[in-house]
C-alpha positions as CSV (number, residue, x, y, z in Angstrom):
1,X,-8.1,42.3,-78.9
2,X,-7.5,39.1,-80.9
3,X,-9.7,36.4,-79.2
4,X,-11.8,33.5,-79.9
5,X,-15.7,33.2,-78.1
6,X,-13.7,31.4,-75.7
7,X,-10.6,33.0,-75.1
8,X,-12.9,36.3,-74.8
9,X,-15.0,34.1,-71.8
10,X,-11.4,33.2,-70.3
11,X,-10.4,37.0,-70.3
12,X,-13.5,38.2,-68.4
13,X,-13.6,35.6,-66.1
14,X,-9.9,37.0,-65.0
15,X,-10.8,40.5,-65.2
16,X,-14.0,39.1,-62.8
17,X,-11.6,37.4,-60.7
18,X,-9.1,40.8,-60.1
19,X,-11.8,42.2,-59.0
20,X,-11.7,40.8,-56.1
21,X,-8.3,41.3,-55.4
22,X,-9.1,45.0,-55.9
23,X,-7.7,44.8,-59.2
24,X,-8.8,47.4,-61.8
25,X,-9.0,46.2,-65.1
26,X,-8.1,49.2,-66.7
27,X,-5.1,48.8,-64.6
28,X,-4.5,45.0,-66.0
29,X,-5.1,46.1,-69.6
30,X,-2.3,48.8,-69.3
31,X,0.1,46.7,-68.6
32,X,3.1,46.7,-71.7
33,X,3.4,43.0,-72.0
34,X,-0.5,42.6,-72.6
35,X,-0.6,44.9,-75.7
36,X,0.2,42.5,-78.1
37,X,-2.4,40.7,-76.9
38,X,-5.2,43.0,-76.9
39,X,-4.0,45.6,-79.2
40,X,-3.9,43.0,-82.6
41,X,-7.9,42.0,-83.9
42,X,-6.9,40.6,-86.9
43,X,-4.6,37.5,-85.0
44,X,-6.3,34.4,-82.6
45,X,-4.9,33.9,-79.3
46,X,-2.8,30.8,-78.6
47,X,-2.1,29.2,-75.6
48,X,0.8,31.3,-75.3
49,X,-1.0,34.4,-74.7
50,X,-3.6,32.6,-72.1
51,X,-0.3,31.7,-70.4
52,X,0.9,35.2,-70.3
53,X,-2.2,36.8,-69.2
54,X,-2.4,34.3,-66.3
55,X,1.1,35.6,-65.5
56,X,0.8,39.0,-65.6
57,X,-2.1,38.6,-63.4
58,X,-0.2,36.3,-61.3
59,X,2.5,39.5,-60.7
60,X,0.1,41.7,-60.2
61,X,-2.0,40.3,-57.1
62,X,1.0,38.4,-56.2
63,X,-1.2,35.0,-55.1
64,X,0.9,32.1,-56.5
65,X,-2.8,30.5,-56.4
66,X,-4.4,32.4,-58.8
67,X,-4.6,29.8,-62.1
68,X,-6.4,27.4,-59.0
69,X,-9.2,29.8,-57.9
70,X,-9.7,30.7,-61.4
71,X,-10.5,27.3,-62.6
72,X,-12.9,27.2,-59.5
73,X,-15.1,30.0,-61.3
74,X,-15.8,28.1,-64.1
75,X,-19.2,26.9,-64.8
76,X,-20.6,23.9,-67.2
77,X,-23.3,26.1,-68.9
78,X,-20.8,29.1,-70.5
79,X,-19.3,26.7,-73.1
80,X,-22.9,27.1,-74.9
81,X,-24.4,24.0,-76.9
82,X,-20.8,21.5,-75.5
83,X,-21.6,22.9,-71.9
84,X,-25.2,21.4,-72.7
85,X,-24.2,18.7,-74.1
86,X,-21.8,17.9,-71.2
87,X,-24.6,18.2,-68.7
88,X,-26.8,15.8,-70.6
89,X,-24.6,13.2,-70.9
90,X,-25.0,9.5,-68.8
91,X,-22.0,9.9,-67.1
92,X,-18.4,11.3,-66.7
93,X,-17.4,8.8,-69.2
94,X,-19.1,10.5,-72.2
95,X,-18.2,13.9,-70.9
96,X,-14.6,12.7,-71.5
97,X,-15.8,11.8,-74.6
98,X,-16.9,14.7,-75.2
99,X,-14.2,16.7,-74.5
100,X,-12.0,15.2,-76.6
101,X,-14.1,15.1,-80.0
102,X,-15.4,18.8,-79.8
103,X,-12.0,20.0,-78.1
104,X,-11.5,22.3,-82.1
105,X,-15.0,23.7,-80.7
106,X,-14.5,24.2,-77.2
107,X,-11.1,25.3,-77.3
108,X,-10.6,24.1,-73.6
109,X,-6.9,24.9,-72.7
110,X,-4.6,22.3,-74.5
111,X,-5.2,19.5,-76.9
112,X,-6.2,16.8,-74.6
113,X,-5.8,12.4,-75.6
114,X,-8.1,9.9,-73.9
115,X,-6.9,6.3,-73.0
116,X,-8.3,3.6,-72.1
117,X,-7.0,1.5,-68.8
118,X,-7.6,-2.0,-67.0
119,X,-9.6,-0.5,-64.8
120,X,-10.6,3.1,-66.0
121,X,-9.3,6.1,-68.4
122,X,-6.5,8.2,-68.5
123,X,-6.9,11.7,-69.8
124,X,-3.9,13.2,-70.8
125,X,-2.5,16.6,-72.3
126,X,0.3,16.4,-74.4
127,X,1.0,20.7,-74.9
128,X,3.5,21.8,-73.2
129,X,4.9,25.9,-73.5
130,X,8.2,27.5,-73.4
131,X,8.1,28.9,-70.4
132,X,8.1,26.8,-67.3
133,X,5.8,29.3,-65.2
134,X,3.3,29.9,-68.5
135,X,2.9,25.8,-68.3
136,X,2.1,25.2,-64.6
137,X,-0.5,28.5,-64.5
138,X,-2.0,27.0,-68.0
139,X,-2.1,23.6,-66.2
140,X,-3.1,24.3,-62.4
141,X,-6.2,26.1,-64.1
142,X,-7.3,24.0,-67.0
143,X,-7.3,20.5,-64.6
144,X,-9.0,23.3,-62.0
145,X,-11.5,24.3,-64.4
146,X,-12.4,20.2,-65.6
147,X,-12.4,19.2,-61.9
148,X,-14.5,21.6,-60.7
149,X,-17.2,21.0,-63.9
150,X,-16.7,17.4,-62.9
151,X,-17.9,17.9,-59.0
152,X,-20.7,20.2,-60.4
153,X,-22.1,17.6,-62.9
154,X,-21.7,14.5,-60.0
155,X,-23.2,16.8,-57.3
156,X,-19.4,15.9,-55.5
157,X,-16.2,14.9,-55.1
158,X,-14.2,13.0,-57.5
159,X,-12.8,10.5,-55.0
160,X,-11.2,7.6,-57.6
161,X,-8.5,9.4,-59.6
162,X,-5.1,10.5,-59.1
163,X,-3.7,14.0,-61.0
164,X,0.2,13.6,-62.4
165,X,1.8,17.1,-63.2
166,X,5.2,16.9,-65.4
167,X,6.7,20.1,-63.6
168,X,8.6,20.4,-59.8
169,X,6.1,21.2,-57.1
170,X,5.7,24.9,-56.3
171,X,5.7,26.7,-53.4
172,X,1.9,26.1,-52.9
173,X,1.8,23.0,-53.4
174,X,0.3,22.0,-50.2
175,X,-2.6,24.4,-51.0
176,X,-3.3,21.9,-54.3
177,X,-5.7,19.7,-51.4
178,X,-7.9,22.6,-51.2
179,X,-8.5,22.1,-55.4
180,X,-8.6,18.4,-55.8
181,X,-9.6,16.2,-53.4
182,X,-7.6,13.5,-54.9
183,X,-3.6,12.4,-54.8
184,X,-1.4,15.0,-56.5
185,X,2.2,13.8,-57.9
186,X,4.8,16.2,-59.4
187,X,7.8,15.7,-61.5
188,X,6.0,13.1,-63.7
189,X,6.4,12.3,-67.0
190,X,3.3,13.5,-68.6
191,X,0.1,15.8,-67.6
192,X,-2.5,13.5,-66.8
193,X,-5.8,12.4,-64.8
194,X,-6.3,8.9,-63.7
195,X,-9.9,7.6,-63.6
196,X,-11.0,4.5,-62.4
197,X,-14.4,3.0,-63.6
198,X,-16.8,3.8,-60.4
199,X,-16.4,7.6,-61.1
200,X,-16.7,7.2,-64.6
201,X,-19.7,4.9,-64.5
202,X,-21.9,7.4,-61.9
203,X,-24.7,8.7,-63.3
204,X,-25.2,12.8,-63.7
205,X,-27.4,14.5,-61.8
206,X,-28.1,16.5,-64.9
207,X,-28.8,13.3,-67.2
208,X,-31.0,14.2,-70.0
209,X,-30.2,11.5,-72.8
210,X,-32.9,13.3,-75.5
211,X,-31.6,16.5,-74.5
212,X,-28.0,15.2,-75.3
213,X,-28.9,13.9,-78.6
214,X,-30.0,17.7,-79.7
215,X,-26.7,19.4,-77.6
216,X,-24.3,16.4,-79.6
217,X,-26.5,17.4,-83.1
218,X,-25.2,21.1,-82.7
219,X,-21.6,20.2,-81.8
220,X,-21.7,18.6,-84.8
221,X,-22.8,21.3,-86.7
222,X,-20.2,23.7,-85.3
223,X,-17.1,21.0,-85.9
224,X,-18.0,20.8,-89.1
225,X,-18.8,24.7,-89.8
226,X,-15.3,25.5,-88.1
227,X,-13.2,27.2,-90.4
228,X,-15.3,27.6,-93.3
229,X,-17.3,31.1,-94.0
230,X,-19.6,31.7,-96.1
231,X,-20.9,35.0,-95.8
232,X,-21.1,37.2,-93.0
233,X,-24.2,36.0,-91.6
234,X,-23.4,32.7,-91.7
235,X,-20.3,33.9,-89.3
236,X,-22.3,35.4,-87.2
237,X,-24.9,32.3,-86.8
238,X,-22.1,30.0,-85.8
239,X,-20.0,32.6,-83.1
240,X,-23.6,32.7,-81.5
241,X,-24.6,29.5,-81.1
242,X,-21.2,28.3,-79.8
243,X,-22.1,31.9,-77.3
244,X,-24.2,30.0,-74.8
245,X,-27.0,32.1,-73.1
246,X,-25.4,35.3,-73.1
247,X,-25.2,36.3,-76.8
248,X,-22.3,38.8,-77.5
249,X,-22.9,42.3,-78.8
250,X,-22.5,43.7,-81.9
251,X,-19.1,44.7,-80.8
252,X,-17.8,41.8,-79.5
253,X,-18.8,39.9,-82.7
254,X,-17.2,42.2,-85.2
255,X,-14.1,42.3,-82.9
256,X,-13.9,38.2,-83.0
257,X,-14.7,38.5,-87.1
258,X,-11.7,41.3,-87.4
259,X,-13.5,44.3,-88.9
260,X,-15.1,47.3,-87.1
261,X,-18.8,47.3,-86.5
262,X,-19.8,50.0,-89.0
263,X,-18.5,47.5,-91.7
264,X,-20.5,44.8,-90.0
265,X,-23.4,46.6,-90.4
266,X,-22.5,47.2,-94.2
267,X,-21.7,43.9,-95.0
268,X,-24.9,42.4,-93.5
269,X,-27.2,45.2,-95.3
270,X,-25.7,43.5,-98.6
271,X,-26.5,40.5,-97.8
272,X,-30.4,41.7,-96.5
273,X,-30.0,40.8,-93.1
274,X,-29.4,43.1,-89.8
275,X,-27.7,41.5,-86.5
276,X,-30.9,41.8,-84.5
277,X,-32.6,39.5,-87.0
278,X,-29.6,36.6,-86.8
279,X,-30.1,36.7,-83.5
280,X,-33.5,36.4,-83.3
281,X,-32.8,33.0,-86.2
282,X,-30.8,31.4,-84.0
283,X,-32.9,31.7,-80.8
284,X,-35.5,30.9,-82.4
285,X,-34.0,27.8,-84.4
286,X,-32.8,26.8,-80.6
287,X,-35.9,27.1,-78.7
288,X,-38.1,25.1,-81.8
289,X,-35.3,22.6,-81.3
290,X,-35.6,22.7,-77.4
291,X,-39.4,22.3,-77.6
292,X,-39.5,19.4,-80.4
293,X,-36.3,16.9,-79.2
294,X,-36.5,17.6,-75.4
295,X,-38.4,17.9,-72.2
296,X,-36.9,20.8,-71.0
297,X,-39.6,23.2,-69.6
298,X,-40.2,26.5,-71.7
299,X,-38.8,28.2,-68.5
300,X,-35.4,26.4,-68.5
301,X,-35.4,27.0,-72.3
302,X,-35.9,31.0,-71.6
303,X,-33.0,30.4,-69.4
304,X,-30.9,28.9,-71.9
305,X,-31.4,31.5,-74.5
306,X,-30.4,34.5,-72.3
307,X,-33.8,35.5,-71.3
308,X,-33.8,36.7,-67.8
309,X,-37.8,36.4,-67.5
310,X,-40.1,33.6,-69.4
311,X,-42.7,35.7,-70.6
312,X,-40.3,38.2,-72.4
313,X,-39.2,34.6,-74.3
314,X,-42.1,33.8,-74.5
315,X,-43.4,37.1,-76.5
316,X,-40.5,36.9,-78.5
317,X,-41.9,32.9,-79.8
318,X,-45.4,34.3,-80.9
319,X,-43.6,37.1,-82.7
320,X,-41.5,34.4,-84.3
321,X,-43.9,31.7,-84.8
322,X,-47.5,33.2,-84.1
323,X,-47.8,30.6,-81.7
324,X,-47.0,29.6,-78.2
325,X,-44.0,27.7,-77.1
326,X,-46.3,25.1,-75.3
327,X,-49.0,25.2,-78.3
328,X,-45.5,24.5,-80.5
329,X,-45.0,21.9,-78.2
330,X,-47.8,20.1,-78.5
331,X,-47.5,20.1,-82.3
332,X,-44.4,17.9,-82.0
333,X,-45.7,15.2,-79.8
């Protein structure tokens, strides 16, 4: 399957969604025009294929809707370190922000341009695709997706904004008020969300300034490490911090890297290094960050690394550091 970390996220969170239209997903995987897609490990997805994977799971439930509920499902904290990052922002305002700088990082849908107005921001995507039904399923669940992470990080409605779509409104259109609860224009001249300054300006209810400044520190890291390899573990290190708290398997990784996992294994033994190890380095790099820059409690920080209990993260510091996270801690301050 060619796929990015988050084009691999997008896929499962449609095969999730099937589901509940009864949908097997050995069933959607079958279907011809998807084997180009999933078949090829050694190409990235574009937009293109996102667009025709929404499609084909548009034909096959048969709910015009589906792009819509989809972008409901998404949730701030799978985007790893951004998703962080987002949540410990001020306000809306630096989300934007946000968006826009680590979009190479994120890979969020389209490219997206931020503008500033009289009396807010404009944020606007100028990708468009060559098939007019591709476009308004990549749309409706992209501006689904940032509007329902908006609501989640205000604890409600995004009242002061208006949403402009540069395509003819569909047959559901009236079902777009269950989505945003905000003005919706078609036949416009560009994709776009109007913001005035009072949404903007509200503070999150997830507001964490020191937190943001270590979140912002990794984004960094990753933008600047995109593209450029150096060995295989160094790969590796980068596709799992951008994994959020559920680290990818063995698998998965070598799939995203293009080789099979017996040459994984291989070419990390060369270099003196095993997976379970980089994994282990870059939990416990985060956590030692965590504990020093923020005041996140050691149980959130379990949380955040994919540890379903806090004492198995916590055993899994002392083996590391042959300390305590809280006698770390109280090192730094």
């Amino acid at each position: 399957m060619k796929a990015n970390l988050y084009s691999e996220d997008f896929f499962k969170q449609i095969l999730d969604l099937l589901s509940e239209y009864g949908v097997p997903s050995e069933a959607f995987l079958a279907l011809p025009e998807l084997q180009d897609i999933f078949d090829d490990a050694e190409t990235q997805t574009n937009e293109n294929d996102s667009g025709q994977v929404l499609l084909s799971a548009v034909n096959i439930t048969g709910d015009s809707q589906f792009g819509l509920r989809l972008g409901q499902k998404a949730k701030i904290s799978d985007f790893g370190p951004l998703g962080f990052a987002a949540m410990s922002c001020i306000n809306l305002r630096e989300v934007l922000h946000l968006i826009v700088r680590y979009h190479p990082v994120l890979n969020l849908g389209p490219k997206w341009d931020l503008m500033k107005t009289a009396d807010g921001m404009i944020l606007r995507t100028p990708t468009s695709f060559n098939l007019a039904a591709k476009h308004r399923l990549m749309m409706e669940t992209t501006f689904s997706t940032l509007y329902a992470i908006g609501e989640n990080l205000l604890d409600g409605p995004i009242n002061q904004i208006e949403l402009q779509l540069n395509y003819p409104a569909p047959s559901h259109a009236d079902a777009y008020k269950n989505y945003f609860a905000m003005p919706v224009r078609f036949g416009q001249e560009k994709c776009q969300a109007l913001l005035l300054d009072d949404d903007l300006d509200r503070t999150l209810r997830t507001a964490n300034p020191a937190g943001n400044v270590v979140f912002r520190e990794q984004c960094e890291v990753m933008l600047r490490g995109l593209n450029r390899v150096d060995n295989i573990s160094a790969a590796i290190r980068r596709l799992l911090i951008h994994a959020g708290r559920e680290f990818p398997d063995i698998d998965t990784v070598a799939r995203h890297l293009g080789i099979g996992e017996r040459t994984l294994r291989r070419r990390l033994k060369s270099e003196n290094s095993s997976f379970r190890t980089i994994c282990d380095e870059v939990r416990n790099v985060l956590a030692c960050r965590y504990l020093s820059s923020t005041q996140i409690t050691v149980a959130e920080i379990a949380y955040l690394l994919g540890y379903s209990e806090t004492v198995s993260f916590r055993r899994a510091f002392i083996r590391w550091n042959s300390i305590t996270p809280y006698q770390f801690r109280n090192q730094c301050f």
